[in-house]
N, C-alpha and C positions, 0 to 999 in steps of 0.2 A: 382560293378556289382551285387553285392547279396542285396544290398537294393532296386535296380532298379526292379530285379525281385521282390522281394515282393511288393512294390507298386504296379505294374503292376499288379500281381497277387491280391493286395488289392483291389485296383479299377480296374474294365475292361474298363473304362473311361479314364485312361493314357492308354493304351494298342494304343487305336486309334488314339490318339495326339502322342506320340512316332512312332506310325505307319507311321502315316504323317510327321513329322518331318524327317522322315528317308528317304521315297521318293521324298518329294521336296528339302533333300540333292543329292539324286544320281541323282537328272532331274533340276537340279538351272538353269541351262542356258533356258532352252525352258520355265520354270518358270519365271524367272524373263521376256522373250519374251513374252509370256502370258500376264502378268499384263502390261508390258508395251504398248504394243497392246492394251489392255482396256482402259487401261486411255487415251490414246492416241487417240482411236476412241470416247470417252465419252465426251473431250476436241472438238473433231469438233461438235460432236450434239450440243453439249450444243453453239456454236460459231453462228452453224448454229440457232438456235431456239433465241436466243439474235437477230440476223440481223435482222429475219421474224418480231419477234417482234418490233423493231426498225421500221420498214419499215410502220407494222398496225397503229403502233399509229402516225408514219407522217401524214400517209393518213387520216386518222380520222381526225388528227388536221387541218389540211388543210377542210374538207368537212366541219367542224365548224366555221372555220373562213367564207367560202361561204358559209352557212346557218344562219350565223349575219350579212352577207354583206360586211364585212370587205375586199374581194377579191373577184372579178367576177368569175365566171364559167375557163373565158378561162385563168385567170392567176393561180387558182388550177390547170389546168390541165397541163400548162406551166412548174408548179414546178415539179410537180409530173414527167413529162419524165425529166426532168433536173435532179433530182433525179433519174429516173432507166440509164440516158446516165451515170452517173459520175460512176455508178458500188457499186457493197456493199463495204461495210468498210466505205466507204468517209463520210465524215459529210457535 
């Protein structure tokens, strides 16, 4: 206890890391709710912005292949709703 206080009292830099250590001991449960909540919503954005991405660069590649000729108009556009029917995730 006596060397705690003198650090403390050495630096006022532990004072505020002890500080904090001390109320995310008496608050752990809505803490750890907390972080777990973040990550958890940081997991769909990120889920969400990989699909969107996923989705541009189909469609991109398809507009490339009917801008080479390799595919007509109406078979780009056939993939393309066959791709939004099948739903995200699907490959």
């Amino acid at each position: 206890m006596f060397i705690a206080e003198i650090t403390v009292h050495a630096c006022p830099a532990f004072a505020s890391v002890s500080g904090l250590s001390e109320a995310v001991g008496r608050n752990l449960v809505p803490v750890i709710l907390a972080v777990t909540f973040v990550i958890w919503s940081s997991l769909i954005t990120l889920r969400q912005i990989l699909a969107t991405s996923a989705r541009e660069r189909s469609r991109r590649e398809i507009a490339a292949y009917i801008a080479e000729g390799s595919i007509t108009a109406e078979q780009g556009e056939r993939l393309i709703k066959a791709r939004m029917e099948s739903g995200p995730g699907s490959t």
